[in-house]
C-alpha atoms as a printed R data frame, in Angstrom:
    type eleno elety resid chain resno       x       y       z
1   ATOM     1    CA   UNK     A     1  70.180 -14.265 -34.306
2   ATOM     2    CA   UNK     A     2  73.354 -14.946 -36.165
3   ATOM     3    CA   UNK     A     3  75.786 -16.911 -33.857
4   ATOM     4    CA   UNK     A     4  79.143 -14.822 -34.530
5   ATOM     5    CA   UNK     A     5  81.498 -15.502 -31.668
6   ATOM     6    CA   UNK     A     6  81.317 -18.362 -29.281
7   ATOM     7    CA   UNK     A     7  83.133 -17.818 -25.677
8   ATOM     8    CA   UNK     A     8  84.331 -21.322 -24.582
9   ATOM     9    CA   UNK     A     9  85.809 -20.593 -20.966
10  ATOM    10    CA   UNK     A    10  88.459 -24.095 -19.854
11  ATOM    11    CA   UNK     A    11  89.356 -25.463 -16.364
12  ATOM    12    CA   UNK     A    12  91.247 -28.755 -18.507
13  ATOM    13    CA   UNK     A    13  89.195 -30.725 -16.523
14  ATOM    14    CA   UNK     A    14  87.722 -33.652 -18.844
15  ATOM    15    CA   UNK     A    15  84.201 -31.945 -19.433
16  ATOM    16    CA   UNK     A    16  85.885 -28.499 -19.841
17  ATOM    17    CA   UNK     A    17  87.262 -30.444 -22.721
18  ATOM    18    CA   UNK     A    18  84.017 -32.005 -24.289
19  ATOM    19    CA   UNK     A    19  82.261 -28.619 -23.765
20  ATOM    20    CA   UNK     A    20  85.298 -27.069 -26.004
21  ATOM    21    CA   UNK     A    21  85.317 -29.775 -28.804
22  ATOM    22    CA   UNK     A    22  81.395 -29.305 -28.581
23  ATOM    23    CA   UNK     A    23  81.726 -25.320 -28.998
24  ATOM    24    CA   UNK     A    24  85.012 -25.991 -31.447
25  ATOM    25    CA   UNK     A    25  82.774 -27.956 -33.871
26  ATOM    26    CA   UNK     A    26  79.853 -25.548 -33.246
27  ATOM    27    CA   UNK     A    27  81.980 -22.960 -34.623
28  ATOM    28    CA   UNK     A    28  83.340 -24.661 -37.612
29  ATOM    29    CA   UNK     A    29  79.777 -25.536 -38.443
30  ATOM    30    CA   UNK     A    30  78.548 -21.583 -38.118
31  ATOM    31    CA   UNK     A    31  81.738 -20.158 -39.216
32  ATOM    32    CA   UNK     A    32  82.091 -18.174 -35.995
33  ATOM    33    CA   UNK     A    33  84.844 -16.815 -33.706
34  ATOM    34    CA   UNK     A    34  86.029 -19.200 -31.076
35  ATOM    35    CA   UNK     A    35  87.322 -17.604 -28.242
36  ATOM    36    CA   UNK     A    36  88.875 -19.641 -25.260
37  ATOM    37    CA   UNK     A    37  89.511 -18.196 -21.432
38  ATOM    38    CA   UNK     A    38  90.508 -19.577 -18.811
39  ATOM    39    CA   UNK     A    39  90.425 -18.594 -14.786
40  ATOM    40    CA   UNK     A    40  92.874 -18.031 -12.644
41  ATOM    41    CA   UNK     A    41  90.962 -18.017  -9.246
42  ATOM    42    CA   UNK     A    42  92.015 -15.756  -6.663
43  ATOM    43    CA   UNK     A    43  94.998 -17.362  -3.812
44  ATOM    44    CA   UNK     A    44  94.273 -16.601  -0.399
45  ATOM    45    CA   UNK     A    45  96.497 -17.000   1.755
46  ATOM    46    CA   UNK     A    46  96.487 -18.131   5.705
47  ATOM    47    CA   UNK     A    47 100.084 -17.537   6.658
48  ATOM    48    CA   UNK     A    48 102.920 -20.085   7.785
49  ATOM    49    CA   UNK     A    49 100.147 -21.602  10.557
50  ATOM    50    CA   UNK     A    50  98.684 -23.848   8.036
51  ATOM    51    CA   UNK     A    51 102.122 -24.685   6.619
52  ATOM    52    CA   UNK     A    52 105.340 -23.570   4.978
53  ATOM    53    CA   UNK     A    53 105.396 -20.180   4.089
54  ATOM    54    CA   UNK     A    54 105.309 -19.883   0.220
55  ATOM    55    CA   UNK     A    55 105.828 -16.711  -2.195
56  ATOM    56    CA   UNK     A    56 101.991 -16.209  -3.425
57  ATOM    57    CA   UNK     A    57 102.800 -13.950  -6.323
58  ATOM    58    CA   UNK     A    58 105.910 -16.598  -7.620
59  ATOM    59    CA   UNK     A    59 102.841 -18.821  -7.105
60  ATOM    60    CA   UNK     A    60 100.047 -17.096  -9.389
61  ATOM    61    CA   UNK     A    61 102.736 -16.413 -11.773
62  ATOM    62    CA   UNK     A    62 103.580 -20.226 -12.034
63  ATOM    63    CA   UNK     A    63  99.971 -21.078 -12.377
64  ATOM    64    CA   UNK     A    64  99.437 -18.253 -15.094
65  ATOM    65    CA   UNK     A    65 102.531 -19.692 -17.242
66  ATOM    66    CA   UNK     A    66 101.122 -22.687 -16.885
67  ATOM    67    CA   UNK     A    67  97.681 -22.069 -17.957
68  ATOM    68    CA   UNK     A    68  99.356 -20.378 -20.661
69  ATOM    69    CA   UNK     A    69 101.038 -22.961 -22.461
70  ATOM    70    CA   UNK     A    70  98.204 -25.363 -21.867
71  ATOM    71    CA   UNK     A    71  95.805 -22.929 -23.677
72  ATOM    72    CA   UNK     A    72  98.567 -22.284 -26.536
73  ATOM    73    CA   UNK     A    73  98.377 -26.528 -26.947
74  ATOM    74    CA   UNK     A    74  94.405 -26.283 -27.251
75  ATOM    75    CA   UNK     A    75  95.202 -23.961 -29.783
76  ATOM    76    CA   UNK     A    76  97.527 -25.459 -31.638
77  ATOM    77    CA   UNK     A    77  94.616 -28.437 -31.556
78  ATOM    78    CA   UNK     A    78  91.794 -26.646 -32.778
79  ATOM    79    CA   UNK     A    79  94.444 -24.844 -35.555
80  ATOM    80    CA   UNK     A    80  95.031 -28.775 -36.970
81  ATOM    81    CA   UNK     A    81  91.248 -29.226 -37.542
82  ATOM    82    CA   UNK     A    82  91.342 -25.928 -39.257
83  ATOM    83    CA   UNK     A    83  89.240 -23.766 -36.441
84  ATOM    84    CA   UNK     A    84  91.081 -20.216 -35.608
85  ATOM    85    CA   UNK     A    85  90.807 -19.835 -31.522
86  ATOM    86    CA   UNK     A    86  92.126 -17.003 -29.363
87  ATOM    87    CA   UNK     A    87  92.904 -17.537 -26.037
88  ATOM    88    CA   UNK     A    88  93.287 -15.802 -22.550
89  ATOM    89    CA   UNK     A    89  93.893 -16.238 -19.317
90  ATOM    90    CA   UNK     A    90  92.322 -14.007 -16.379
91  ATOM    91    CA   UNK     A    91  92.826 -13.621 -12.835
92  ATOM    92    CA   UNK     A    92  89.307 -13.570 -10.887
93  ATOM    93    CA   UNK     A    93  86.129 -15.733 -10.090
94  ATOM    94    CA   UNK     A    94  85.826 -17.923 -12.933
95  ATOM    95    CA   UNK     A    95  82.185 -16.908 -13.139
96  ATOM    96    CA   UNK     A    96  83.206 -13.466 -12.967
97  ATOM    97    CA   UNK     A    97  85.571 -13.980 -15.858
98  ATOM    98    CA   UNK     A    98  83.135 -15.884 -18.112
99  ATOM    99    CA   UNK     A    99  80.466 -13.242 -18.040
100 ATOM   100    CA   UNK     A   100  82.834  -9.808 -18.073
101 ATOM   101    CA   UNK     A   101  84.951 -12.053 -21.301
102 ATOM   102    CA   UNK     A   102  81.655 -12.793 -23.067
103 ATOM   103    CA   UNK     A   103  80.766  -9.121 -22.900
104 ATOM   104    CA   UNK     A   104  83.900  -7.094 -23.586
105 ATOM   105    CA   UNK     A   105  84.041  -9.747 -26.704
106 ATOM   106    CA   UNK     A   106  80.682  -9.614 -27.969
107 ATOM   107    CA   UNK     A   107  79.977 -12.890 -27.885
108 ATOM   108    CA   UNK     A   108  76.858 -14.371 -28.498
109 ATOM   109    CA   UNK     A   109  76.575 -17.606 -27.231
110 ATOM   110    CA   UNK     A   110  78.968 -18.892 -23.780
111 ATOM   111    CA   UNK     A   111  79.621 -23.180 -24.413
112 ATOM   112    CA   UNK     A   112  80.827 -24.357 -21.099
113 ATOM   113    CA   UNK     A   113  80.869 -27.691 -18.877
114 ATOM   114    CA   UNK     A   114  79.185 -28.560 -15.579
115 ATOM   115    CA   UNK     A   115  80.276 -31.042 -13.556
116 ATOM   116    CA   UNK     A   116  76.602 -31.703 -12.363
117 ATOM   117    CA   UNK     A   117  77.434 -31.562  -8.281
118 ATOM   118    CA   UNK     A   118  74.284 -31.569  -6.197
119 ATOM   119    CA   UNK     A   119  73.408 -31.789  -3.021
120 ATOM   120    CA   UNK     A   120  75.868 -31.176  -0.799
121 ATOM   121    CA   UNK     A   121  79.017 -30.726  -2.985
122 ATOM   122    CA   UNK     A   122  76.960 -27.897  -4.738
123 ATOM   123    CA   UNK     A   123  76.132 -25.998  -2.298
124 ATOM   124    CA   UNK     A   124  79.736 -26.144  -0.712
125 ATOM   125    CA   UNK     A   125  81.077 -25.344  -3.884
126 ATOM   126    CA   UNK     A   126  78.817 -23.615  -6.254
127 ATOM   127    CA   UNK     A   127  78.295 -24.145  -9.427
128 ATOM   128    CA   UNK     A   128  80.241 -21.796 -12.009
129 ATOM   129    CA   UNK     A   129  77.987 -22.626 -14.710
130 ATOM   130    CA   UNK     A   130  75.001 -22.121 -12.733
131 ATOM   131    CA   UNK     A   131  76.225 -18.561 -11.759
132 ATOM   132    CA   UNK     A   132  77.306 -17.884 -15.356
133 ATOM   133    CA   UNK     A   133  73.692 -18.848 -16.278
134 ATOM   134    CA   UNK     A   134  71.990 -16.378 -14.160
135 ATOM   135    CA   UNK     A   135  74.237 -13.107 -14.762
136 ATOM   136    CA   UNK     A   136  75.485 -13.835 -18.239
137 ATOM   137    CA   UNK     A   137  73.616 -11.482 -20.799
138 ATOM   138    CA   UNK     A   138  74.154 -13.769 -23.483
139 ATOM   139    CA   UNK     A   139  72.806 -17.541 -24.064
140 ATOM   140    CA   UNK     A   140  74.735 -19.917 -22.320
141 ATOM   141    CA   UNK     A   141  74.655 -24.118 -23.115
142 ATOM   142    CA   UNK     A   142  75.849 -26.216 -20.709
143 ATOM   143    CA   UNK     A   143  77.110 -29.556 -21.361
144 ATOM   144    CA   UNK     A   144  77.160 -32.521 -19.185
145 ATOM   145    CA   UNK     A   145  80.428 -34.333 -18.919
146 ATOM   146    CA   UNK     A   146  79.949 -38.505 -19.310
147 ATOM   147    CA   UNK     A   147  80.700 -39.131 -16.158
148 ATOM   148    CA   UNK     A   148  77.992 -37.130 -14.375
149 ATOM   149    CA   UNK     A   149  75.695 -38.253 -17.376
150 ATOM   150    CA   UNK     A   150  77.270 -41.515 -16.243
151 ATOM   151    CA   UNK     A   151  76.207 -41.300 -12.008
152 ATOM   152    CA   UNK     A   152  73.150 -40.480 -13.436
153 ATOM   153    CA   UNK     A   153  71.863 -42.984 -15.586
154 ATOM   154    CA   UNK     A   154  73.692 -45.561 -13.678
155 ATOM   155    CA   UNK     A   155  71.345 -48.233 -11.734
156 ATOM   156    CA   UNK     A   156  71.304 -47.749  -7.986
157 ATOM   157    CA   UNK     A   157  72.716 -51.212  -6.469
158 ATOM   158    CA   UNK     A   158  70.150 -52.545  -4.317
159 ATOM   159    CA   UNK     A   159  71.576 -52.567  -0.200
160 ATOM   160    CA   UNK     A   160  71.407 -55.752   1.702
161 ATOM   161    CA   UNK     A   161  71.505 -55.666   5.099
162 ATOM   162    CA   UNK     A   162  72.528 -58.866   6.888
163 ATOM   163    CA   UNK     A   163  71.148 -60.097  10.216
């Protein structure tokens, strides 16, 4: 299977950001199609009993502009070190997104970052790359940022108790 376009969906967290170097240098090394997305997740919204009453479409317009220009930076980025990216942002569940993105663009391999929750803090709030895993229809590689690499290796500190 020849690796022709590579879907690289960002949140600009850190390891959305190692995750896109790691798919911008995969594509410079296959000479494939990088193709960047990012998720706007959907705003609901509980009324003026939780707190001041704000305009929610003002508000998803803001965060659309300024997913925007962030994604035309990363461009601009991968452009200096000679890799072609397009980018686009989406309104939806960011698995959602991923998967429907990776198919309406043919792509044939999904690079993405996992922050590596378990336990409690995944099941409260899901993993995106896990769900991306199990509906995507195209291989997907997950990378690890360094921090939950980092938890992970790390030595548990031994608990003393005093009497």
């Amino acid at each position: 299977m020849k690796i022709r376009k590579i879907l690289a969906p960002v949140d600009f967290s850190d390891i959305s950001d190692e995750a896109l170097n790691y798919a911008a240098d995969l594509a410079s090394q296959l000479d494939a199609k990088l193709i960047v997305v990012h998720a706007i997740e959907p705003v609901f919204f509980a009324g003026t009993m939780f707190g001041p009453e704000i305009n929610v479409p003002l508000f998803i317009e803001e965060q659309r502009r300024a997913a925007a220009v962030a994604l035309d930076k990363t461009v601009d980025k991968l452009a200096k070190k000679g890799i072609s990216a397009q980018a686009f942002v989406e309104s939806g569940a960011p698995y959602d997104i991923v998967v429907q993105m990776a198919n309406d663009k043919r792509c044939d391999l999904i690079v993405m970052g996992t922050h590596g929750r378990s336990g409690v803090g995944h099941m409260l709030l899901g993993s995106v790359a896990e769900k991306v895993v199990r509906t995507s229809t195209c291989p997907v590689l997950t990378i690890r940022g360094k921090d939950a690499k980092a938890k992970k290796e790390a030595p548990k500190k031994p608990v003393v108790q005093k009497p």
